[in-house]
Gaussian input, Z-matrix of N, CA and C with variables (Angstrom, degrees):
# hf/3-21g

backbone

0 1
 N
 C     1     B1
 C     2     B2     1     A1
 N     3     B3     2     A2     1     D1
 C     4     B4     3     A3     2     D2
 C     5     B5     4     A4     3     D3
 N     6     B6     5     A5     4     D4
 C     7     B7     6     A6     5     D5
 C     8     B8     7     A7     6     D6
 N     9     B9     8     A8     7     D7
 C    10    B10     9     A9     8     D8
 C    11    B11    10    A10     9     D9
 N    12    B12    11    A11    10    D10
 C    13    B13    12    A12    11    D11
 C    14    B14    13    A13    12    D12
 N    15    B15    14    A14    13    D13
 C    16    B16    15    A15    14    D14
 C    17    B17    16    A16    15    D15
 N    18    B18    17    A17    16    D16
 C    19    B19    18    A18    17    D17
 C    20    B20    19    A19    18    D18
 N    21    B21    20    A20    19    D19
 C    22    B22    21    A21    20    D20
 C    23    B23    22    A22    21    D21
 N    24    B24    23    A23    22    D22
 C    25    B25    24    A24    23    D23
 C    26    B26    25    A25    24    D24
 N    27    B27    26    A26    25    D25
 C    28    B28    27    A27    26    D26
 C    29    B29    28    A28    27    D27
 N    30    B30    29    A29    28    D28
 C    31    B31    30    A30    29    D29
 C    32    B32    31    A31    30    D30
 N    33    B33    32    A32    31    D31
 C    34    B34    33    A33    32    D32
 C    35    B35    34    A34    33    D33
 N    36    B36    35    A35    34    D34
 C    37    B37    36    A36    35    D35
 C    38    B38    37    A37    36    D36
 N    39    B39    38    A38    37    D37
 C    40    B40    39    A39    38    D38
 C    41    B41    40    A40    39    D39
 N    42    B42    41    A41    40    D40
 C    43    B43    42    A42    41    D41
 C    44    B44    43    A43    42    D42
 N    45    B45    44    A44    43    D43
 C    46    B46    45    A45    44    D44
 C    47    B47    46    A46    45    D45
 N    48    B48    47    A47    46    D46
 C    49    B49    48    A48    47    D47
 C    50    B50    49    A49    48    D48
 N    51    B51    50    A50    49    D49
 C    52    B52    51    A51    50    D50
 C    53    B53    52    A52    51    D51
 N    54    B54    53    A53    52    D52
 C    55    B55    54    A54    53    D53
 C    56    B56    55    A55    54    D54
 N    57    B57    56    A56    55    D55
 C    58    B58    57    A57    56    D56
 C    59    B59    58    A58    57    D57
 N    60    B60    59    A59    58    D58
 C    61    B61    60    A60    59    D59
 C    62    B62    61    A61    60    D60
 N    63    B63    62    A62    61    D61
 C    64    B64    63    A63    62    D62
 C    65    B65    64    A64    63    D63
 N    66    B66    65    A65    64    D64
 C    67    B67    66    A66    65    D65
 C    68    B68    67    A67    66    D66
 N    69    B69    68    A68    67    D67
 C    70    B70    69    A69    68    D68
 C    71    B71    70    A70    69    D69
 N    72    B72    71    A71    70    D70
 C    73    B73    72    A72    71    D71
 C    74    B74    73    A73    72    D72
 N    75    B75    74    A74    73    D73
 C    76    B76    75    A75    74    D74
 C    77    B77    76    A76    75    D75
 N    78    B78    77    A77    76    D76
 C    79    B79    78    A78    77    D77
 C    80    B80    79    A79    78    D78
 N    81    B81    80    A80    79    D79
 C    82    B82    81    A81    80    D80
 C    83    B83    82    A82    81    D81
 N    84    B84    83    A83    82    D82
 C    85    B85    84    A84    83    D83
 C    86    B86    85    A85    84    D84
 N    87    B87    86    A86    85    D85
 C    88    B88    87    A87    86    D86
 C    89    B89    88    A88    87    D87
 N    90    B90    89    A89    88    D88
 C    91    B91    90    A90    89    D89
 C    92    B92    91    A91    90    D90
 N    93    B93    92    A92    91    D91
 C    94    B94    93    A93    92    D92
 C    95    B95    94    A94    93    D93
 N    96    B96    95    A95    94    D94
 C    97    B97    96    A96    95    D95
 C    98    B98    97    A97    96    D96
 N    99    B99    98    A98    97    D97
 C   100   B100    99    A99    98    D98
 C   101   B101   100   A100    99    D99
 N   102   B102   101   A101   100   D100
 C   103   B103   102   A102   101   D101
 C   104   B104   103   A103   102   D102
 N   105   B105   104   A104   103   D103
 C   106   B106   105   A105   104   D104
 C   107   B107   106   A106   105   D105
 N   108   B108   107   A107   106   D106
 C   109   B109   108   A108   107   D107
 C   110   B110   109   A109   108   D108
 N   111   B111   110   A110   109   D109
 C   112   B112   111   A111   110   D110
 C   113   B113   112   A112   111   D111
 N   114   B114   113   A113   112   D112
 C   115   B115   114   A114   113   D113
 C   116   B116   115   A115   114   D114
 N   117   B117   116   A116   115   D115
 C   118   B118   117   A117   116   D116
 C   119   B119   118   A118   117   D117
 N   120   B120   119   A119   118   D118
 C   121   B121   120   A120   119   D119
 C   122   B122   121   A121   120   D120
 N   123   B123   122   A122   121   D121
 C   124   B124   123   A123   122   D122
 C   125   B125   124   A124   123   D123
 N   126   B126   125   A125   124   D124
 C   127   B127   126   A126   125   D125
 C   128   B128   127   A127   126   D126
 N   129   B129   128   A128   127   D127
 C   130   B130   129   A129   128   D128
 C   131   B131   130   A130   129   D129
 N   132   B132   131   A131   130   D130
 C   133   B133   132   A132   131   D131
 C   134   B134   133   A133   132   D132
 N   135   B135   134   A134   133   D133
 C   136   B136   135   A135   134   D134
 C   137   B137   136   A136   135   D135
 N   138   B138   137   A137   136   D136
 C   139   B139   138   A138   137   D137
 C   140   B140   139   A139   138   D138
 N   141   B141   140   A140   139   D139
 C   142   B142   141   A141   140   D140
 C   143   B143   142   A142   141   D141
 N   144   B144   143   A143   142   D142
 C   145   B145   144   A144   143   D143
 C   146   B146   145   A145   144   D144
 N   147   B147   146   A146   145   D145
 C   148   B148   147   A147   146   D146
 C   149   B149   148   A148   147   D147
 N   150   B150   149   A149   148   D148
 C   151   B151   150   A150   149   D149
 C   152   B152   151   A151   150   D150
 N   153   B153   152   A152   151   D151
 C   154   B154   153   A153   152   D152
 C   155   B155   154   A154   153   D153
 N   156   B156   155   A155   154   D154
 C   157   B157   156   A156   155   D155
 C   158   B158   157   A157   156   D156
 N   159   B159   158   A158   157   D157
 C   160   B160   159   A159   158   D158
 C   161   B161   160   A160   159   D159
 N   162   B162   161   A161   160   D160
 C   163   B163   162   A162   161   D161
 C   164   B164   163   A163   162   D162
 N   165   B165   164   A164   163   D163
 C   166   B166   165   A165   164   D164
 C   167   B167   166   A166   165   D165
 N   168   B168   167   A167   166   D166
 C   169   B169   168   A168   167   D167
 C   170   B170   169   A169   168   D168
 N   171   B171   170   A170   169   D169
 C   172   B172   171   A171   170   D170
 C   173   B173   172   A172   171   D171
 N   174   B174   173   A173   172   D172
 C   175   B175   174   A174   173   D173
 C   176   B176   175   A175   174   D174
 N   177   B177   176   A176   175   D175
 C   178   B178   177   A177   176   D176
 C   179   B179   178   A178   177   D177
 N   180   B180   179   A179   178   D178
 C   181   B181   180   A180   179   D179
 C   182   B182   181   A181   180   D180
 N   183   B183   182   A182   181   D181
 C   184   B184   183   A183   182   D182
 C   185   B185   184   A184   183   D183
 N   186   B186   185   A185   184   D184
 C   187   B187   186   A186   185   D185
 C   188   B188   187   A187   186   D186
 N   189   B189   188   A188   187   D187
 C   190   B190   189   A189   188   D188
 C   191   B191   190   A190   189   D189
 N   192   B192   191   A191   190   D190
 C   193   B193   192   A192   191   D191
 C   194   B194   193   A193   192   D192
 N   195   B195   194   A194   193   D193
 C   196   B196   195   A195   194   D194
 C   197   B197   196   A196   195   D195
 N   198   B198   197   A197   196   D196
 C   199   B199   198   A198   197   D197
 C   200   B200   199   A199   198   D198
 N   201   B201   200   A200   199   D199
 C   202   B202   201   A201   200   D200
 C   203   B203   202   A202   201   D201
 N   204   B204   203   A203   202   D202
 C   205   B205   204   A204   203   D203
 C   206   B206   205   A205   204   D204
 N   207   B207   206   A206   205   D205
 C   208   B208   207   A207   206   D206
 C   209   B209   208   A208   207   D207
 N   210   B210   209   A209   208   D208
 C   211   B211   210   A210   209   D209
 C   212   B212   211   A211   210   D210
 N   213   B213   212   A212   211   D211
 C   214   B214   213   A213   212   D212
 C   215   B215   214   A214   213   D213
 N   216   B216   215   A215   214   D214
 C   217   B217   216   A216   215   D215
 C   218   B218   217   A217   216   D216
 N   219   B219   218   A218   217   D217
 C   220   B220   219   A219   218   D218
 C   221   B221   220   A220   219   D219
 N   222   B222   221   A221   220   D220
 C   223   B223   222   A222   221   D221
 C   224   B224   223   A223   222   D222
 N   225   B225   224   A224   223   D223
 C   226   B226   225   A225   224   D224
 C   227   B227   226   A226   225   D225
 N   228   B228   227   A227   226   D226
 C   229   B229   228   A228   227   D227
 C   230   B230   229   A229   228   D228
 N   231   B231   230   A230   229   D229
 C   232   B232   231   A231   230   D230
 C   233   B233   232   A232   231   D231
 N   234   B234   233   A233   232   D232
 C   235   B235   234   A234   233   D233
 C   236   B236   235   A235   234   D234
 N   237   B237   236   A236   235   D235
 C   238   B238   237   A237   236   D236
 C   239   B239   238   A238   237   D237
 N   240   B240   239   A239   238   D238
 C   241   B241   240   A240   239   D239
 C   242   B242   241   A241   240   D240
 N   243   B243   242   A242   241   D241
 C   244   B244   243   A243   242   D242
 C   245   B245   244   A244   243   D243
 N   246   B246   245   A245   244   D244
 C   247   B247   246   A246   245   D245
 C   248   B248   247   A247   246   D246
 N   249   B249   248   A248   247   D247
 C   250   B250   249   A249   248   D248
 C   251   B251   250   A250   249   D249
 N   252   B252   251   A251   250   D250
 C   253   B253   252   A252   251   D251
 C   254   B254   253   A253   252   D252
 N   255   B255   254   A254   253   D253
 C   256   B256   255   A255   254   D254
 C   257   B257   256   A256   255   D255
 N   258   B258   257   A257   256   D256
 C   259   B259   258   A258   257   D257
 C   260   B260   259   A259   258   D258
 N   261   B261   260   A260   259   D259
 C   262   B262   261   A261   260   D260
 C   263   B263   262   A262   261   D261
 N   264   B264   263   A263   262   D262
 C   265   B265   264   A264   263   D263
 C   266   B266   265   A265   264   D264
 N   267   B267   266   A266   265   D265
 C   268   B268   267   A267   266   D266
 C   269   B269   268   A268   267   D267
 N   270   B270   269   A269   268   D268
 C   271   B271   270   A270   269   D269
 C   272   B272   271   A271   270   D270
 N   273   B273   272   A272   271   D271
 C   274   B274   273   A273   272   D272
 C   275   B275   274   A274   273   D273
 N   276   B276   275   A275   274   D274
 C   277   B277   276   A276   275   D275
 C   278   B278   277   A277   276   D276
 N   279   B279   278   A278   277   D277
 C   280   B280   279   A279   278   D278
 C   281   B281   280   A280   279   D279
 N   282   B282   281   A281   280   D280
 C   283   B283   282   A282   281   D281
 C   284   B284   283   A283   282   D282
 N   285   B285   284   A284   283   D283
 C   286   B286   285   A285   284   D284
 C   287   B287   286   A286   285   D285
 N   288   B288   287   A287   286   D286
 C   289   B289   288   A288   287   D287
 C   290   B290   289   A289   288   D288
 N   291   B291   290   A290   289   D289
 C   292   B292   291   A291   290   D290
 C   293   B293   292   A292   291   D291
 N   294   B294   293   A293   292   D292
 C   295   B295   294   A294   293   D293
 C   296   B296   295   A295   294   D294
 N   297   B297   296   A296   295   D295
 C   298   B298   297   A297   296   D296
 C   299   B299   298   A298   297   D297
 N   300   B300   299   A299   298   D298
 C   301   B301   300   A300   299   D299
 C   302   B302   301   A301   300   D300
 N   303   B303   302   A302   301   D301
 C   304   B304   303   A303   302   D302
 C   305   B305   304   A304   303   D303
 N   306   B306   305   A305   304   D304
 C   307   B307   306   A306   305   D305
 C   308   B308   307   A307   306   D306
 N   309   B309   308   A308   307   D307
 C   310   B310   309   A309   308   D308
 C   311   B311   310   A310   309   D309
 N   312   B312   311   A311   310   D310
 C   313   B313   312   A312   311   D311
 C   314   B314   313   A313   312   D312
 N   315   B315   314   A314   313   D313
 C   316   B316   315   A315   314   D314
 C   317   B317   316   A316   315   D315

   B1=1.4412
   B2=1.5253
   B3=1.7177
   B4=1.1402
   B5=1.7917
   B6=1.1152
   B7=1.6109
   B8=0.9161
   B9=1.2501
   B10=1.9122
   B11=1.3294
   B12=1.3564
   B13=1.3136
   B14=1.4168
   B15=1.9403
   B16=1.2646
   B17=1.7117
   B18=1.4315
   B19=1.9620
   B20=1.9308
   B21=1.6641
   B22=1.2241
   B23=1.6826
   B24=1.7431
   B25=1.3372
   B26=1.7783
   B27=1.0782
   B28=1.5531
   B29=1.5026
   B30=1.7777
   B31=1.6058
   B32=1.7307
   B33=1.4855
   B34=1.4275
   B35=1.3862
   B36=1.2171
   B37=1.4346
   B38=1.4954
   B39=1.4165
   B40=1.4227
   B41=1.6891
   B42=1.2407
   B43=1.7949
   B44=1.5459
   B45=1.3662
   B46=1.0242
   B47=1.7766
   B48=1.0105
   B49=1.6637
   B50=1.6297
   B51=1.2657
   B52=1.2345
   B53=1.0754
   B54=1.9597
   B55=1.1471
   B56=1.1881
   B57=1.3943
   B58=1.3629
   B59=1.0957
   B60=1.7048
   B61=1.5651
   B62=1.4744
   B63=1.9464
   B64=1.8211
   B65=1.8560
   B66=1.4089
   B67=1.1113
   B68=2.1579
   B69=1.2486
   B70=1.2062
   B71=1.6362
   B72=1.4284
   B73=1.5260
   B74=1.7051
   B75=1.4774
   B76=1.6733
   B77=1.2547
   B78=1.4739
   B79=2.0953
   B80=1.9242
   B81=1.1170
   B82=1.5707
   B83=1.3381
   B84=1.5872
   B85=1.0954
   B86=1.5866
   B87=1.3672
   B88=1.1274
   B89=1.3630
   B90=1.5104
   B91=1.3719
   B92=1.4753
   B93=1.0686
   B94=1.8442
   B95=1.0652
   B96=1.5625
   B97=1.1701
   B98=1.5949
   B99=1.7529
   B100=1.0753
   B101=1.4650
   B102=1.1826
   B103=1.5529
   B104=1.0868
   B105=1.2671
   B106=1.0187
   B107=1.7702
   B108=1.5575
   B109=1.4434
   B110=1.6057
   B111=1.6991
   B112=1.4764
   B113=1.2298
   B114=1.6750
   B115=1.2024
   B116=0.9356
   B117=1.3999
   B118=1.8434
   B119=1.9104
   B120=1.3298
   B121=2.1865
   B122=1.6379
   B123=1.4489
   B124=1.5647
   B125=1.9082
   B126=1.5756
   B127=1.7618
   B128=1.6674
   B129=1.6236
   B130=1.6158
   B131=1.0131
   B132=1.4436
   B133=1.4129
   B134=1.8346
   B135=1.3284
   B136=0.9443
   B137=2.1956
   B138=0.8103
   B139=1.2287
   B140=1.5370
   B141=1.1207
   B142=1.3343
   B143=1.8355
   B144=1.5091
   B145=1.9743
   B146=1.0395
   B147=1.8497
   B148=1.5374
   B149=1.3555
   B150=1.0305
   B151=1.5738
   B152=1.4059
   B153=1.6638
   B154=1.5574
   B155=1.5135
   B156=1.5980
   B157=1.4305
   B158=1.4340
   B159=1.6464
   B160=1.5357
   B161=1.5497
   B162=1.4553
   B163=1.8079
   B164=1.5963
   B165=1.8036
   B166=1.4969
   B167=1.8256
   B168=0.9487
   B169=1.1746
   B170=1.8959
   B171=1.7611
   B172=1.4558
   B173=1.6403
   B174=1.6318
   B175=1.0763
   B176=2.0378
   B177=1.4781
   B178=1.7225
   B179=1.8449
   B180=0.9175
   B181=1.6116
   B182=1.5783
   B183=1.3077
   B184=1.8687
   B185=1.3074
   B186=1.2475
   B187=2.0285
   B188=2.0096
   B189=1.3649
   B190=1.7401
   B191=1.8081
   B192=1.1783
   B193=1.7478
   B194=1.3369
   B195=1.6031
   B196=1.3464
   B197=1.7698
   B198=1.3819
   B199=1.4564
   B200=1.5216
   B201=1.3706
   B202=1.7832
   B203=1.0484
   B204=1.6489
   B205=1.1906
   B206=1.2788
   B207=1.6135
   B208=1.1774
   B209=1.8380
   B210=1.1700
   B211=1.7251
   B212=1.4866
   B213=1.4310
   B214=1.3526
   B215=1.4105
   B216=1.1383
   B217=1.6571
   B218=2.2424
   B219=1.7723
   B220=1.0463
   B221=1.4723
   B222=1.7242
   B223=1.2732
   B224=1.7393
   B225=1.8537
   B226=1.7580
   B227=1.7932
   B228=1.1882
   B229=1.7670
   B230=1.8590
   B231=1.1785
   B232=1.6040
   B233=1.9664
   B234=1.6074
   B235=1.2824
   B236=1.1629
   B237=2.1165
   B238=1.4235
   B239=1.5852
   B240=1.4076
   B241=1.2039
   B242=1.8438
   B243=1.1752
   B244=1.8091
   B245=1.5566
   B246=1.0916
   B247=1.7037
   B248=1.8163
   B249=0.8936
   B250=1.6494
   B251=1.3719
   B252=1.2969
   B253=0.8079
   B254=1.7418
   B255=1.7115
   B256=1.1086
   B257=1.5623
   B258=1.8975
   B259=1.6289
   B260=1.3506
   B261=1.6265
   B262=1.9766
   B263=1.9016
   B264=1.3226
   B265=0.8121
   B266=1.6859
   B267=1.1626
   B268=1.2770
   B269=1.3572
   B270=2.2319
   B271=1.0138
   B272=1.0499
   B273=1.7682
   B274=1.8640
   B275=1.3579
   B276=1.2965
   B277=1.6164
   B278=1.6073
   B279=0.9947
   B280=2.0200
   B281=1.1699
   B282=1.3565
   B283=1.7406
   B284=1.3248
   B285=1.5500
   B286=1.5980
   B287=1.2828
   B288=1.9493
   B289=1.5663
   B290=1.6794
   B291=1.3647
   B292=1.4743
   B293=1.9124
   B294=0.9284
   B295=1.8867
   B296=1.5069
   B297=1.1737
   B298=1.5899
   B299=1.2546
   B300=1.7171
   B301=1.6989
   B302=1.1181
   B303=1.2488
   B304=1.5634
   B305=1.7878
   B306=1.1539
   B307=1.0221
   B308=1.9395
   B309=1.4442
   B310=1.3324
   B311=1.9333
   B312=1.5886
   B313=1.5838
   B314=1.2136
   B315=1.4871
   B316=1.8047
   B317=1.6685
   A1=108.72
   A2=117.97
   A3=90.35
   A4=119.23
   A5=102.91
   A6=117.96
   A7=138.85
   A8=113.09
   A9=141.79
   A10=97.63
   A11=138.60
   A12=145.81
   A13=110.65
   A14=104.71
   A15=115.83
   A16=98.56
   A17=87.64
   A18=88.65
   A19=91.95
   A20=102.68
   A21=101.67
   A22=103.95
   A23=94.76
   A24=108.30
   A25=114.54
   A26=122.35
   A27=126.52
   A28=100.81
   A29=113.70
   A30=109.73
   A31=118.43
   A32=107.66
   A33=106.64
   A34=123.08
   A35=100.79
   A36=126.01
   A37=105.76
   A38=148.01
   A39=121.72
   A40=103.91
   A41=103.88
   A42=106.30
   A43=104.71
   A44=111.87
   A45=128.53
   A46=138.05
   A47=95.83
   A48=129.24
   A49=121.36
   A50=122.75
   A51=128.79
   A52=132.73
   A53=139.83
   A54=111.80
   A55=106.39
   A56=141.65
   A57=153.29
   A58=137.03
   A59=103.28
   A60=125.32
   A61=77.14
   A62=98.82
   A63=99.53
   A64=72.40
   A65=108.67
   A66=119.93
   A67=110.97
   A68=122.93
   A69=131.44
   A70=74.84
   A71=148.74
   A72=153.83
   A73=112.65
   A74=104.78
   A75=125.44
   A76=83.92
   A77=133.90
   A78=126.07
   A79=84.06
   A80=104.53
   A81=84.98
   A82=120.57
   A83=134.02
   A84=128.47
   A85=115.63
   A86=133.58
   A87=128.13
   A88=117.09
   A89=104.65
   A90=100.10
   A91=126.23
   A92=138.63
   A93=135.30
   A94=103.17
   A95=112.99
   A96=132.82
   A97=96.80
   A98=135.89
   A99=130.62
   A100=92.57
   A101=154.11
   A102=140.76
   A103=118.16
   A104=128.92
   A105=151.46
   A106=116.99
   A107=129.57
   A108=103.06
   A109=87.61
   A110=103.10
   A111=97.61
   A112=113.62
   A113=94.87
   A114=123.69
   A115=128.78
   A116=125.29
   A117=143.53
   A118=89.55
   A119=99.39
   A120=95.90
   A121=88.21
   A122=133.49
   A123=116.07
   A124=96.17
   A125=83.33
   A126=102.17
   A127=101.17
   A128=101.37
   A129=107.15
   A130=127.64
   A131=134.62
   A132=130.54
   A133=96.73
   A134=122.22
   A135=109.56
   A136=101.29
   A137=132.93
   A138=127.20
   A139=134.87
   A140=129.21
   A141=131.79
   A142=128.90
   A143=99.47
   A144=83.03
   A145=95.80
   A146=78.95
   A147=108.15
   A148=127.04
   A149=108.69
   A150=133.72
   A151=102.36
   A152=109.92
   A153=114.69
   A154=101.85
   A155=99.38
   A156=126.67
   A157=78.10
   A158=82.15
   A159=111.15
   A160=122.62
   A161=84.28
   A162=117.38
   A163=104.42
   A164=109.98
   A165=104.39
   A166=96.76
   A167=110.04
   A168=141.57
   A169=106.22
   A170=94.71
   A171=107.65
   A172=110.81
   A173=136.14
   A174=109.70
   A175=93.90
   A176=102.49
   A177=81.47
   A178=100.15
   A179=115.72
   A180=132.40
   A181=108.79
   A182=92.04
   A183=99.07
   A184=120.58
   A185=95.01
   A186=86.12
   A187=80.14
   A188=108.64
   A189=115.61
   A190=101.58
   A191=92.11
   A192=108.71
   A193=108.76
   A194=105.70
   A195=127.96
   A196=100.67
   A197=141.64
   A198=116.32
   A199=112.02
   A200=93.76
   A201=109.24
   A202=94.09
   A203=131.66
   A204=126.61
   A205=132.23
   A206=122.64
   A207=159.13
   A208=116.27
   A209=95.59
   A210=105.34
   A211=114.12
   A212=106.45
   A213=126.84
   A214=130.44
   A215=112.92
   A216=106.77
   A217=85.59
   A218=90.19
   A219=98.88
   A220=102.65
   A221=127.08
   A222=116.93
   A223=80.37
   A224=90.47
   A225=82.87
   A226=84.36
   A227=118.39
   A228=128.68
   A229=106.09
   A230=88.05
   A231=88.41
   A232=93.99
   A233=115.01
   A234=119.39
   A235=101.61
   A236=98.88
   A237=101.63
   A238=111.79
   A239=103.34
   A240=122.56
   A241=100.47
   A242=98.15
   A243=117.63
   A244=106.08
   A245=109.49
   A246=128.02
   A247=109.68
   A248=103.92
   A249=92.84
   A250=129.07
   A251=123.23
   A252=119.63
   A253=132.44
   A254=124.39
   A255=114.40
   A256=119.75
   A257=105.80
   A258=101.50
   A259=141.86
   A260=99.41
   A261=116.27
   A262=87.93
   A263=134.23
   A264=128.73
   A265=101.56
   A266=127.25
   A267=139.52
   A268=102.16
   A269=106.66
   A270=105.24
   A271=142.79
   A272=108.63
   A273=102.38
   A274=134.11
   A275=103.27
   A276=92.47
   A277=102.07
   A278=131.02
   A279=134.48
   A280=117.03
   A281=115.28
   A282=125.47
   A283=99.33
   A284=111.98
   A285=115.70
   A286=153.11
   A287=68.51
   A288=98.58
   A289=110.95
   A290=114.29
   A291=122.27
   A292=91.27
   A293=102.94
   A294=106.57
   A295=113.13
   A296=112.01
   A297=96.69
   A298=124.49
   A299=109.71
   A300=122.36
   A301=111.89
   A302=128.80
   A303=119.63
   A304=109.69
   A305=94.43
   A306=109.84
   A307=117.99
   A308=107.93
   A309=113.56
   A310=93.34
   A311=87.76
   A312=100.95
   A313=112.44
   A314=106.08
   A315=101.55
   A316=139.66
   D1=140.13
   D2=166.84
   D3=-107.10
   D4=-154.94
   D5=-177.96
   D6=-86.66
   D7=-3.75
   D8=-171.27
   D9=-61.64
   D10=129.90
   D11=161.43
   D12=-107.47
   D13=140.93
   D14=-173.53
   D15=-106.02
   D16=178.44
   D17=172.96
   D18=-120.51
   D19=148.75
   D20=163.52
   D21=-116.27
   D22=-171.12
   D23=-160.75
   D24=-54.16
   D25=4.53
   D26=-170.77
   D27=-113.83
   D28=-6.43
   D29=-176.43
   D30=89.12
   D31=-9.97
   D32=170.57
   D33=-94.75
   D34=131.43
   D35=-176.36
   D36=-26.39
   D37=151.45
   D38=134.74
   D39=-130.66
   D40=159.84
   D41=163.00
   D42=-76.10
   D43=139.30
   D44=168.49
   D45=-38.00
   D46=-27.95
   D47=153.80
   D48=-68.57
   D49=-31.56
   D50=162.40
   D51=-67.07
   D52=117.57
   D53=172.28
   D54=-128.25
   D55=174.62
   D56=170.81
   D57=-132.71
   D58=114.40
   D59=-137.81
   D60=-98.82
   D61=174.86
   D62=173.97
   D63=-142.28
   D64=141.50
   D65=175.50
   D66=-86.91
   D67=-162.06
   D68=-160.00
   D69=-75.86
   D70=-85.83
   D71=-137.32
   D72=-68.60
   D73=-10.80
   D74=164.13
   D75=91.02
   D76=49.86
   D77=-178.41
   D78=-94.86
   D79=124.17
   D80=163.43
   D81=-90.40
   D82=172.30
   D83=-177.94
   D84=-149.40
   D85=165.80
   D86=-169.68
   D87=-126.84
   D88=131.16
   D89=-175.47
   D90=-150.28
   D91=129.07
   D92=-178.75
   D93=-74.22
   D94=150.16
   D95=-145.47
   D96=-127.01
   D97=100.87
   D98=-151.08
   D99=-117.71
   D100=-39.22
   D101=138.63
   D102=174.13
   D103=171.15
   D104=-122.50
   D105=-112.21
   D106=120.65
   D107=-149.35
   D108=-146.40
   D109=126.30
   D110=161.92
   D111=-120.44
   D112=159.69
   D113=169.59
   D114=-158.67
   D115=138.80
   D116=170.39
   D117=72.18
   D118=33.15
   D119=165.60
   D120=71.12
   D121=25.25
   D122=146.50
   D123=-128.59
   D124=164.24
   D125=-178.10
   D126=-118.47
   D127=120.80
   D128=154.18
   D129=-111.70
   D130=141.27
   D131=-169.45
   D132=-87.97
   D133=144.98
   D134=176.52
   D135=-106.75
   D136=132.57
   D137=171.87
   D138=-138.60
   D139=155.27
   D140=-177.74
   D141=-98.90
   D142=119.26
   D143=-172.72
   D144=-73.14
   D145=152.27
   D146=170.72
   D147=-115.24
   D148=24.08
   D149=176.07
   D150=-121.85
   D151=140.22
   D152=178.00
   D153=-97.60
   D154=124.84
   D155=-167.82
   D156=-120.22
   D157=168.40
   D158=175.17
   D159=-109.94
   D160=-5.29
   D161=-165.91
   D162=-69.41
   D163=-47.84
   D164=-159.67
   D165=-124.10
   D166=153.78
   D167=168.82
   D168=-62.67
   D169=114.57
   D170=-165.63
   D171=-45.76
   D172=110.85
   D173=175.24
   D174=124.43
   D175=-23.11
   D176=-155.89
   D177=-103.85
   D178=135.35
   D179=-177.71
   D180=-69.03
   D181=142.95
   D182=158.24
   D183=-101.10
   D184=152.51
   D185=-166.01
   D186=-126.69
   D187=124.80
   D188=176.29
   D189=-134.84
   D190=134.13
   D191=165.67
   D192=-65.00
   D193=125.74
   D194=171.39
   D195=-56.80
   D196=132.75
   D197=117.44
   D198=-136.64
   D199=179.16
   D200=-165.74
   D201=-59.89
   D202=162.80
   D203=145.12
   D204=-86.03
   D205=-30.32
   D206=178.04
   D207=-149.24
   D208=142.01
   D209=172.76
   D210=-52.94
   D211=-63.10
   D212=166.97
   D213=-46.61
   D214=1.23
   D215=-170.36
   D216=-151.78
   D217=163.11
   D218=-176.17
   D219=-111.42
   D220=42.08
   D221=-174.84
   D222=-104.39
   D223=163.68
   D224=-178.50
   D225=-133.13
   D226=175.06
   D227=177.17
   D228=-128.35
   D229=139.74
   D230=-167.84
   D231=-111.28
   D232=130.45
   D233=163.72
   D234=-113.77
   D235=165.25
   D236=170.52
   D237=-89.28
   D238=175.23
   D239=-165.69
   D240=-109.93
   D241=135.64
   D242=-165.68
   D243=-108.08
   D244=-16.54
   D245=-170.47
   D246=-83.59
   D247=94.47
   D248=179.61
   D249=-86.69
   D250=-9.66
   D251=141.12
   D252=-61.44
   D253=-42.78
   D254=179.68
   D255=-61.14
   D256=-43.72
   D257=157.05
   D258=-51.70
   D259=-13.99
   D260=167.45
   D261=-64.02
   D262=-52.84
   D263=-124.54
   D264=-99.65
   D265=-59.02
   D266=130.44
   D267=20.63
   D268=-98.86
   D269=168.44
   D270=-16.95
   D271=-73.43
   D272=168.72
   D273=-58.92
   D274=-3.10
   D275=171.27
   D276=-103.92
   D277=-5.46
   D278=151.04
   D279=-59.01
   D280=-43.81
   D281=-176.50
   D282=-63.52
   D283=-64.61
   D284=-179.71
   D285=-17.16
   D286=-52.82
   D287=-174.62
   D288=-96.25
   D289=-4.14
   D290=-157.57
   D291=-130.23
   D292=17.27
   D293=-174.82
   D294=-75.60
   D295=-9.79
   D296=156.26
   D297=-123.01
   D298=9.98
   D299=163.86
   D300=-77.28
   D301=-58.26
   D302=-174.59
   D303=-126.52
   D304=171.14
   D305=-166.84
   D306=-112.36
   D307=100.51
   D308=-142.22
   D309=-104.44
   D310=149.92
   D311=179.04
   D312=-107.48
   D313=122.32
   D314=161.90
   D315=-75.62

């Protein structure tokens, strides 16, 4: 990845790796974007907040289903995933692939 920073609509800088989701109540939130993983013909981004919540456990990723929003346009909407097994699955193929980047807890 590189290092190039963009500005968004409020004028703040971000790294390119950063994106900012707005949940169902419009709260926005911040988060790095650690990559991108398919399976069974769908794509989840797996990513890390970047805002200190109280919500997640220092260190632990969200894993949300990519989908289109429209045919016509290249914006996409990310949901969560209810399936715990497919997020078992997800995961291990992040760990796998990321096994000598970080250093993961069981």
């Amino acid at each position: 990845m590189n290092d190039e920073n963009t500005t968004n609509n409020s004028g703040e800088e971000l790294a390119d790796n950063i994106i900012i989701l707005n949940d169902e109540n419009g709260e926005e939130s911040r988060f790095e974007f650690l990559d991108l993983i398919e399976l069974d013909n769908e794509e989840y981004v797996v990513l890390l907040p970047a805002d200190d919540t109280d919500d997640e456990e220092p260190g632990e990723v969200v894993i949300l289903k990519v989908e289109d929003t429209d045919e016509d346009s290249d914006e996409e909407s990310y949901v969560s995933v209810d399936n715990e097994e497919t997020l078992n699955r997800v995961f291990e193929i992040f760990k796998d692939k990321f096994k000598n980047e970080f250093d993961f807890v069981d």
